[in-house]
BAKOLNU-136995 format. One record per residue (C-alpha): y negated, z negated, x; residue in three letters. Coordinates in pm, whole numbers, padded with zeros to 5 digits, always signed. Example, Ala and Ser with C-alpha at 12.3 -4.5 7.8 and 13.67 -1.06 7.14 Angstrom:
<pts>
+00450-00780+01230ALA;+00106-00714+01367SER;
</pts>
This chain:
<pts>
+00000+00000+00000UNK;-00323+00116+00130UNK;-00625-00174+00150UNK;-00882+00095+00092UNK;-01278-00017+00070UNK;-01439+00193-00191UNK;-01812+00370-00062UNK;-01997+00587-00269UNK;-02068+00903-00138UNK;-02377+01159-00243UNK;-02378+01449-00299UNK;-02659+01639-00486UNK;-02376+01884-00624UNK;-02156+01526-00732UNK;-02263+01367-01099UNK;-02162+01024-01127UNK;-02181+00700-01402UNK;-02358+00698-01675UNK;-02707+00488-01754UNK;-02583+00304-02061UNK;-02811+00196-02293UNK;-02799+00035-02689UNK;-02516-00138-02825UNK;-02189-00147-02728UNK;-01975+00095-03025UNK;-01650-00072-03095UNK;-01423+00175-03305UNK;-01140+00131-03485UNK;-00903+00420-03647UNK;-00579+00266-03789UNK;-00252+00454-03675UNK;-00488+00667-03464UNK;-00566+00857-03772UNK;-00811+01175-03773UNK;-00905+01130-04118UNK;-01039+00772-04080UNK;-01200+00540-03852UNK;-01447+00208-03891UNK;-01762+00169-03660UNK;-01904-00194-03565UNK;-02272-00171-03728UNK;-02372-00566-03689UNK;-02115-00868-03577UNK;-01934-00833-03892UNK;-02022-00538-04098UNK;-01811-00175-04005UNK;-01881+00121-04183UNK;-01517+00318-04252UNK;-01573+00687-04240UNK;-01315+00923-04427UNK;-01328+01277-04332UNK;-01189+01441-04623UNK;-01333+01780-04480UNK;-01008+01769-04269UNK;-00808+01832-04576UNK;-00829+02205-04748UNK;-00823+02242-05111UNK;-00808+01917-05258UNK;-00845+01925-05617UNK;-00939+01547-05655UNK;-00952+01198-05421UNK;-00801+00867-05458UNK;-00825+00676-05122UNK;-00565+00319-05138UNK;-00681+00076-04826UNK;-00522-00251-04799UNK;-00605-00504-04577UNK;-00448-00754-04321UNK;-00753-01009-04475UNK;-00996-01022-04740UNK;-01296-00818-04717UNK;-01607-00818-04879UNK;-01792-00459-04971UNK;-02135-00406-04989UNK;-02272-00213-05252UNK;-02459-00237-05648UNK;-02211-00486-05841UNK;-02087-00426-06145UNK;-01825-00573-06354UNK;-01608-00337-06534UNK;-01288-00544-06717UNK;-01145-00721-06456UNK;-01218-00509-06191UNK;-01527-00476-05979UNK;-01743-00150-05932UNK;-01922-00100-05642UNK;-02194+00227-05540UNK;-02080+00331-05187UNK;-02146+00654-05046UNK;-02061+00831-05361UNK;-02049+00775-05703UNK;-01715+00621-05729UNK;-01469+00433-05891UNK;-01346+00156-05740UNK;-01033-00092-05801UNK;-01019-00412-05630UNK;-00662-00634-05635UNK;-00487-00897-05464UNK;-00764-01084-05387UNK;-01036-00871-05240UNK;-00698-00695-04979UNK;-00581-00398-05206UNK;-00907-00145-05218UNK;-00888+00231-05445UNK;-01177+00442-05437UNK;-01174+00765-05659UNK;-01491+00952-05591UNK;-01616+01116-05885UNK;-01791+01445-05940UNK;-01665+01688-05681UNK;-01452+01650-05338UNK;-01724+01482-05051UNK;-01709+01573-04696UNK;-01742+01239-04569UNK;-01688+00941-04767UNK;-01843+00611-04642UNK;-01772+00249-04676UNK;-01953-00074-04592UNK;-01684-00344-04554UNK;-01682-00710-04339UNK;-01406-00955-04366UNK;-01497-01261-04614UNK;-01586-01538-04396UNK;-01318-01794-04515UNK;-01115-02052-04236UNK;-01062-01951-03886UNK;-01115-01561-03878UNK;-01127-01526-03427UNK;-01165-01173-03471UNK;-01426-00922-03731UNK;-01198-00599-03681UNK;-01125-00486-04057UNK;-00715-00422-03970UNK;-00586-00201-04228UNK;-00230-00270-04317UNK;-00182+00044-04508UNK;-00368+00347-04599UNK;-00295+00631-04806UNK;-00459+00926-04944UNK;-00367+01080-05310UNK;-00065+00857-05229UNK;+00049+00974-04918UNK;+00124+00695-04694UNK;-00030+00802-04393UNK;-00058+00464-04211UNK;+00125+00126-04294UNK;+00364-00135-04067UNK;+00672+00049-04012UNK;+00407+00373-03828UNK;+00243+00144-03644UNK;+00574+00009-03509UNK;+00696+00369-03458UNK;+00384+00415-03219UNK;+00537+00299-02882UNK;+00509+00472-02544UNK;+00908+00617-02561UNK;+00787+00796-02908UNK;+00537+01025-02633UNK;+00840+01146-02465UNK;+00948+01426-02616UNK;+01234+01565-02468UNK;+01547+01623-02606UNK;+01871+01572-02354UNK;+01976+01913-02211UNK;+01575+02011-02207UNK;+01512+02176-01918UNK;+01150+02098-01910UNK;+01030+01760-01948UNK;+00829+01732-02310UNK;+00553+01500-02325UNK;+00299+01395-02633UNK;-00038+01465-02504UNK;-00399+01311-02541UNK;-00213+00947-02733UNK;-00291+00631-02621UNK;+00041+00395-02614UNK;-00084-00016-02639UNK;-00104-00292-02877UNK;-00506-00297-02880UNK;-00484+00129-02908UNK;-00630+00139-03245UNK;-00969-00024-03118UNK;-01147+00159-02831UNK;-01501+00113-02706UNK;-01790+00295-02571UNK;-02142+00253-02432UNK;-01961-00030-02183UNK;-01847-00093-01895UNK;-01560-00298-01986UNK;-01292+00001-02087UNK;-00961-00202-02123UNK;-00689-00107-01951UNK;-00492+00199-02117UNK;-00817+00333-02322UNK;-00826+00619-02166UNK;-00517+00642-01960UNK;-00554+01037-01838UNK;-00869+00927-01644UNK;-00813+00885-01293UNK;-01058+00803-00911UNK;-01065+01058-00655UNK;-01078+00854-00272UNK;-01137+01019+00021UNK;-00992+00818+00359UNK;-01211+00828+00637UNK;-01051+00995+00950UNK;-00822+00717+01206UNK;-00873+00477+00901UNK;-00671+00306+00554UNK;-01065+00262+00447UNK;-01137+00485+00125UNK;-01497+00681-00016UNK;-01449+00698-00400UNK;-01518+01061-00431UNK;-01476+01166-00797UNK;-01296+01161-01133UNK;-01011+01347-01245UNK;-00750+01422-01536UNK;-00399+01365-01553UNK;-00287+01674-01697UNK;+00131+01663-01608UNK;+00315+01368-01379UNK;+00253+01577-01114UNK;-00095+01746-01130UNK;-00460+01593-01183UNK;-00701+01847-01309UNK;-01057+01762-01133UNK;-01425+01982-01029UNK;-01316+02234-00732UNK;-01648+02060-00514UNK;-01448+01742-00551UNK;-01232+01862-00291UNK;-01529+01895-00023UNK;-01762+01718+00221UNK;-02083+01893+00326UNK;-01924+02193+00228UNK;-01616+02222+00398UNK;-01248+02140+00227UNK;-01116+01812+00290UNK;-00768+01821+00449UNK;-00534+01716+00176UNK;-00343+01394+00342UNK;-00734+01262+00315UNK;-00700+01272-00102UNK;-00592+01005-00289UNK;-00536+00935-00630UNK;-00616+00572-00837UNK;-00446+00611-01171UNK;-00405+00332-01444UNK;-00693+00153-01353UNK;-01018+00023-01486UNK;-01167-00173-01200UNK;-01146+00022-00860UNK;-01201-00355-00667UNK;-00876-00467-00865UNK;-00588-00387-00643UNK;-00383-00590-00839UNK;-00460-00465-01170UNK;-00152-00372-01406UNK;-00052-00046-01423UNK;-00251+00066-01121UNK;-00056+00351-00909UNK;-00179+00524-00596UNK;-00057+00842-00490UNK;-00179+01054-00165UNK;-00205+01424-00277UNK;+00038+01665-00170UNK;-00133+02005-00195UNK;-00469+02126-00309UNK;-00511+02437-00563UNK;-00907+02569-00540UNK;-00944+02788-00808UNK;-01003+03122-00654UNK;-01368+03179-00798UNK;-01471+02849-00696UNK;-01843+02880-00560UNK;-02007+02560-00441UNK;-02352+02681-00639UNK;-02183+02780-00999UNK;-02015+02555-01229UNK;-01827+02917-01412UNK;-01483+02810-01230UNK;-01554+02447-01066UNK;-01188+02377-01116UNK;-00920+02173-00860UNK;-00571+02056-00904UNK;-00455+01787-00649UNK;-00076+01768-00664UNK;+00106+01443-00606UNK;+00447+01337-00645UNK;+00461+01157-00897UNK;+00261+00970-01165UNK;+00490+00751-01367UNK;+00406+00779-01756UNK;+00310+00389-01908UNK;+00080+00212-02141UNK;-00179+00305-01858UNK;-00079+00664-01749UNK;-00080+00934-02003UNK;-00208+01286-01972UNK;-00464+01471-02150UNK;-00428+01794-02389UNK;-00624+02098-02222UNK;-00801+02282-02469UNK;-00705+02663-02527UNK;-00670+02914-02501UNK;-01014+03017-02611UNK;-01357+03146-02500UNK;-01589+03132-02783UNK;-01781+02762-02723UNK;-02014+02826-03008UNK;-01784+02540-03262UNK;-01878+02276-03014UNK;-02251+02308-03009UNK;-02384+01974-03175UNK;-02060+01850-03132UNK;-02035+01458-02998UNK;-01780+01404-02691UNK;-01673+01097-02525UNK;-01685+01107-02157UNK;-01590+00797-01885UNK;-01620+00761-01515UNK;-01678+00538-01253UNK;-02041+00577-01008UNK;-02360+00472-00990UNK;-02522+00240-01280UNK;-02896+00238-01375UNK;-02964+00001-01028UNK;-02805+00268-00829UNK;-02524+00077-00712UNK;-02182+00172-00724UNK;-02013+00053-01066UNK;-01664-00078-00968UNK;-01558-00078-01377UNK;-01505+00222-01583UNK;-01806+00307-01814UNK;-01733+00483-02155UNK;-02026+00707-02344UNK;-02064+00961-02608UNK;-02233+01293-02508UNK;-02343+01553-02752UNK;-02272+01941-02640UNK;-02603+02143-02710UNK;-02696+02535-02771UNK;-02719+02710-02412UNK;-03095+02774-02544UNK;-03195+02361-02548UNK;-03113+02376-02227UNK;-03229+02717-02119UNK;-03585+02567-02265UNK;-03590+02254-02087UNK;-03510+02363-01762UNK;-03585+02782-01755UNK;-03596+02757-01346UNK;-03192+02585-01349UNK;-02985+02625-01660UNK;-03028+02987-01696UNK;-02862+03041-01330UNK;-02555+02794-01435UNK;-02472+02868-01816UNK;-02261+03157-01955UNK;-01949+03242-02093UNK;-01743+02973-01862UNK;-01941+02683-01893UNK;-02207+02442-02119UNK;-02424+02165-02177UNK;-02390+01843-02304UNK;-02671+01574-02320UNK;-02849+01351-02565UNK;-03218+01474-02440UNK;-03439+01367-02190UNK;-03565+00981-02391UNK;-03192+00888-02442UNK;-03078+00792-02091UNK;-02722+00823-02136UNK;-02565+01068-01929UNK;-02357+01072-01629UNK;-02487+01036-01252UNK;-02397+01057-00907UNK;-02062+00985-00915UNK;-01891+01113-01247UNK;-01775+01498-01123UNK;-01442+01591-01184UNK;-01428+01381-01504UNK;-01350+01519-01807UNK;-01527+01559-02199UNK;-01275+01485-02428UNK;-01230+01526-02814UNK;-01041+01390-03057UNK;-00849+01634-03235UNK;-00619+01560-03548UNK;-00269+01675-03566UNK;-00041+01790-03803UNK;+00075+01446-03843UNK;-00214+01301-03901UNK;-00331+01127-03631UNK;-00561+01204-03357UNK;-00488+01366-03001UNK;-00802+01356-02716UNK;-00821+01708-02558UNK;-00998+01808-02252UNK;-01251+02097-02295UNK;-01515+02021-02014UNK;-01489+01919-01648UNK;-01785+01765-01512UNK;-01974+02007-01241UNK;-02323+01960-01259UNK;-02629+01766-01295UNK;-03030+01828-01271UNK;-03172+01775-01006UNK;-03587+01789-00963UNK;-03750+01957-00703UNK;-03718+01695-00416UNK;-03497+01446-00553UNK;-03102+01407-00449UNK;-02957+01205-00708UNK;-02912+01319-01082UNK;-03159+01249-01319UNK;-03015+01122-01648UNK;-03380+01256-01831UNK;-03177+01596-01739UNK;-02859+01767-01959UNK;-02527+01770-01727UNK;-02296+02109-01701UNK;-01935+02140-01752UNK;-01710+02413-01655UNK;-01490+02530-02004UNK;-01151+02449-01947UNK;-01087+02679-02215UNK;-01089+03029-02067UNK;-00882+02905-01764UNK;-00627+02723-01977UNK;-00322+02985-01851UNK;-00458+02886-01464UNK;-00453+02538-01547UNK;-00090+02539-01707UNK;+00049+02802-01454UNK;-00051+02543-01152UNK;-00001+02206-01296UNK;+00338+02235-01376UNK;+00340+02268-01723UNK;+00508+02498-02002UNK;+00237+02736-02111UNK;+00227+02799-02467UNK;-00097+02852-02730UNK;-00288+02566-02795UNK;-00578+02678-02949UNK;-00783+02409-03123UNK;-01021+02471-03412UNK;
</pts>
């Protein structure tokens, strides 16, 4: 085991942590559902959102939640018999049983988009936690989520293969862990297994165990993490490979001891073959290793693709993580978790007509809340990935790659990012058949929508 003693190192071309700012957003989605999810608004009111938009040609609603505790709603009361109404998002009946646990909504007048409800658990005896568990949920009775799914949910139900498969199957973009159905952003306290495809790049100095933390990267297969192709050099030459080494399973980079932590020294290096140091169009690596064992902490991410048309994720929101600098300009030795919205080429062409013009087409885009937010990533954060949840045909949600960090702006004069500037990635999506040729996996269609 190496002892290695983590340095940030600059590079104007690098983009590392984020500058988080506001509240952290705790979010729950029971089962790891697509179709519904509850944000932390105050200490103990969520909002639930229920994308019904997700479900084609539904003639009428009725939404059954029933909870581990009792919750209160928050609404205009009325008494109807001996149920209670309450106005939520839409006008709506619903039915409220076994003592404020057993909720039915049936939205009235026409199928909504997005339902909402305002929900906090009724204050009574010892509550120690506010999350609003959900011991069953089902939609125009469907049970899409109760105990015995949750059960099912375990890390040997991502291995996919069948005996006598010649290739190893694997469930992509799931998380595996008894806290999986909450996650977190705008913090630096990701718990271990959040976001278990996320990996740190080290460097070793020459003659020496000591370690730079270089970058971020993406477990993409047990044997291949997907990262930017300038993650691979140093003042512009390539870095010989036995210098690369890979931090998987971890949140805290100081925490040698942390569970689930594996280190790996790469094997080989695949550049992609346009790689140019000043485009982000194919700023694409693989660093093979050999090999990343699969656990509550290890997982790999979905690569989106094939596709070329980026048009469905302008205004999109993304979740993006990485380890680097933090708004005192000191290495962060914890994993920090944001959302970042994708914007039109032309938000970015206008801020910036002297940069983003030279770095945006076809291969890549930009992502970015605007210049007063101050959340993006900094010095520190190339190579990791934007990721989006994406539901599945059985219901719940799988996190697929689309972006890999490249670049950041940069003002004339100044060498480290400025999070006032929007941050490009490269599109994973036109070089999905390079990415699944070279990191060892089965290539197949896996075009998203």
């Amino acid at each position: 085991m190496y002892s290695f003693y983590l340095v940030l190192s600059l590079c104007v071309l690098q983009v590392h942590p984020m500058a988080l700012r506001g509240p952290v957003l705790a979010r729950y989605q029971p089962c790891g559902l697509g179709v519904i999810y509850f944000d932390k608004i105050t200490e103990i009111l969520w909002r639930a959102e229920i994308n019904l938009e997700l479900y084609q040609n539904l003639q009428a609603v009725e939404i059954e939640i029933v909870f581990e505790n009792e919750m209160t709603l928050y609404g205009l009361i009325v008494y109807q018999y001996r149920f209670v109404l309450f106005q939520v998002s839409h006008d709506s009946t619903i039915l409220i049983n076994n003592q404020s646990h057993n909720f039915t909504f049936i939205p009235k007048g026409g199928i909504p988009d997005i339902y909402h409800i305002y929900t906090s658990l009724t204050q009574r005896g010892n509550i120690t936690t506010s999350v609003p568990t959900v011991e069953s949920f089902r939609l125009n009775r469907m049970v899409l989520c109760n105990a015995f799914l949750k059960a099912a949910d375990t890390l040997s139900s991502l291995d996919a293969s069948r005996p006598g498969d010649a290739v190893n199957s694997h469930v992509c973009g799931r998380r595996s862990l008894d806290h999986a159905e909450v996650s977190y952003v705008r913090t630096e306290f990701a718990q271990p297994g959040d976001w278990p495809w996320h990996v740190a790049i080290l460097i070793k100095k020459p003659f020496t165990d000591l370690a730079n933390y270089q970058c971020g990267g993406n477990v993409i297969s047990t044997t291949a993490v997907l990262t930017a192709g300038h993650c691979v050099f140093l003042e512009n030459v390539l870095v010989d490979t036995n210098r690369i080494i890979i931090e998987a399973g971890l949140t805290n980079l100081n925490d040698f001891n942390q569970e689930g932590r594996q280190t790996l020294l790469a094997e080989r290096v695949i550049l992609h073959p346009d790689y140019s140091a000043d485009q982000s169009t194919s700023d694409l690596a693989i660093v093979i290793v050999n090999k990343l064992r699969y656990t509550e902490y290890v997982q790999p991410i979905c690569i989106w693709g094939p596709v070329y048309d980026k048009t469905a994720l302008f205004g999109k929101q993304a979740v993006i993580t990485g380890f680097g600098t933090t708004e005192q300009g000191m290495l962060s030795d914890t994993l920090r978790v944001t959302n970042i919205m994708v914007q039109n080429d032309t938000v970015c062409n206008d801020f910036a007509p002297d940069l983003y013009p030279l770095l945006l087409n076809e291969f890549t885009f930009c992502a970015g809340f605007g210049p007063n937010a101050g959340i993006n990533p900094r010095n520190g954060d190339s190579g990791g990935g934007l990721i989006v949840p994406i539901k599945q045909s059985d219901h719940k949600v799988s996190w697929f790659l689309r972006g890999i960090l490249s670049k950041c702006g940069l003002p004339t004069g100044q060498a480290i990012c400025d999070p006032a500037y929007y941050v490009v990635y490269t599109d994973v999506g036109p070089h999905y058949g390079w990415i699944y040729h070279n990191g060892g996996l089965l290539f197949s269609s896996n075009v998203v929508s």
